[in-house]
N, C-alpha and C positions, 0 to 999 in steps of 0.2 A: 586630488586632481594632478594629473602627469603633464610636464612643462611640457608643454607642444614645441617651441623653441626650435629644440633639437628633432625631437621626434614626431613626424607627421602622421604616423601612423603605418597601417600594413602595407609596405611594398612590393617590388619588384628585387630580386635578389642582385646587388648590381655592388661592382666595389664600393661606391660615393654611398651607398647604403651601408655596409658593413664599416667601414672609415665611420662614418657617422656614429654608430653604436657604439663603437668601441670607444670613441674620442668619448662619450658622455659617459660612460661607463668607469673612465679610470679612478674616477674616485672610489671607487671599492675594488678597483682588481688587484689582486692579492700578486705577491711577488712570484709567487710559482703559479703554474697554470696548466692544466689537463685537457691535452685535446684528442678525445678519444672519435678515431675516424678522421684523421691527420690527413690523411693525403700526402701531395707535396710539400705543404703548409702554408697555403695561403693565409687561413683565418689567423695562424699565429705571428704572423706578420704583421697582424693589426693589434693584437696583445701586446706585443713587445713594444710596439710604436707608441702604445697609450698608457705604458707603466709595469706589466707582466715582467722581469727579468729572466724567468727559466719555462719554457715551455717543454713539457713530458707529452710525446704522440702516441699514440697507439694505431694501427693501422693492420691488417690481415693481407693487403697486397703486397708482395713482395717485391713486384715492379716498381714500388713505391722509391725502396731503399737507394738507386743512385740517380734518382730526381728531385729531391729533396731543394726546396728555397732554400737561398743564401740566407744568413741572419733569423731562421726559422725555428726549426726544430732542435733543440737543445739534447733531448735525451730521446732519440727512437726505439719503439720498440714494436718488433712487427708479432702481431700474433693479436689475441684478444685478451681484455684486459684478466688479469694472474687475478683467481678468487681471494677477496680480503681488499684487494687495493682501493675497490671505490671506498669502501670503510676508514681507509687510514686516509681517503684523500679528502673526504668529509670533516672525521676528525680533527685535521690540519687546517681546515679552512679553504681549501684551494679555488679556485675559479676552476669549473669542468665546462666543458664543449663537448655535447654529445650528438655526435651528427655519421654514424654509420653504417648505414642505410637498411636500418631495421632491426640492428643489435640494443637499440635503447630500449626497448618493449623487453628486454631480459632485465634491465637493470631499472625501471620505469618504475615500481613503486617504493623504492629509494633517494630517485632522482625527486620525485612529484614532490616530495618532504623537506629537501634543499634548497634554498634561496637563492646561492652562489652559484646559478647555474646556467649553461644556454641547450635547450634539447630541441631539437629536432628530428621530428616526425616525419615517415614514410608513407605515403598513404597503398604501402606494395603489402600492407596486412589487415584480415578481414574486421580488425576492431578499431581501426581508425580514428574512424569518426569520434567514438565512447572516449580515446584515450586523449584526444584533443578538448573535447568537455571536458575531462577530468581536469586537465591541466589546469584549464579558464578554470574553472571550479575550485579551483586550488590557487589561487590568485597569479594564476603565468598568463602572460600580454604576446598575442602573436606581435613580431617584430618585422619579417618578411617574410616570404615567400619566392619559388623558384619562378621560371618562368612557364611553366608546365603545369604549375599548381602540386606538382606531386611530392611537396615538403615544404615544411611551414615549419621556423622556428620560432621561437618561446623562450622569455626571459620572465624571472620573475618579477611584480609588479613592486616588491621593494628596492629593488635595484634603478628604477625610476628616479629622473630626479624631479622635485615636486616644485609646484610654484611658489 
């Protein structure tokens, strides 16, 4: 059973939301951290706050590159992730963040098999739905949601903390 405590269940995508997750999550977040579909880096703003020391971004917009958070992104890299890296970033144990906006479904049944991970789903591809059962099927717990509905992220149900 997952401690209700912290976690009330499926939200609304809102900072006090993501603040939330992160805060009960730091007992496993690993000192490096992958956040592929970076952005400016919000979400690693929440890593670093709750224990992450080095955040690696990945991101394809270029516009991205001189708006980058303060205290955020540690190692940018604009383009999509170099073939092998999710491999050695498994390997190593890392915390990955996969949130950009439809590139998880390339890397999706690699990610379904890792524990350390937060994925989020688009629902802008015709297998959706299939790929959001998978996940629950595979013991990942939606954790929120946009305010659109058109993405629902997923952690997996180990990373919980129990009562």
């Amino acid at each position: 059973m997952y401690d209700n405590k912290w976690y009330d269940g499926f939200k609304n995508e809102e900072e006090p939301v993501l603040r939330q997750v992160f805060r009960n999550l730091k007992l496993w977040m690993s000192p490096i951290c992958v956040d592929v579909g970076c952005d400016i880096g919000s979400t690693a703003i929440f890593m670093k706050e709750f224990g992450c020391r080095k955040v690696i971004g990945y991101d394809v917009d270029l516009s991205i590159k001189g708006n980058i958070l303060p205290n955020s992104i540690d190692e940018l890299h604009i383009g999509e992730l170099p073939r092998g890296k999710l491999e050695e970033y498994i390997r190593n144990g890392y915390f990955l963040k996969f949130d950009c906006e439809g590139c998880e479904y390339h890397y999706f049944d690699k990610l379904m098999n890792y524990n350390n991970v937060m994925v989020c789903l688009h629902n802008t591809v015709d297998d959706y739905s299939v790929r959001s059962y998978t996940l629950m099927m595979n013991g990942f717990v939606p954790i929120f949601h946009s305010k659109d509905w058109k993405e629902i992220c997923y952690i997996h149900h180990t990373l919980l903390p129990l009562k």
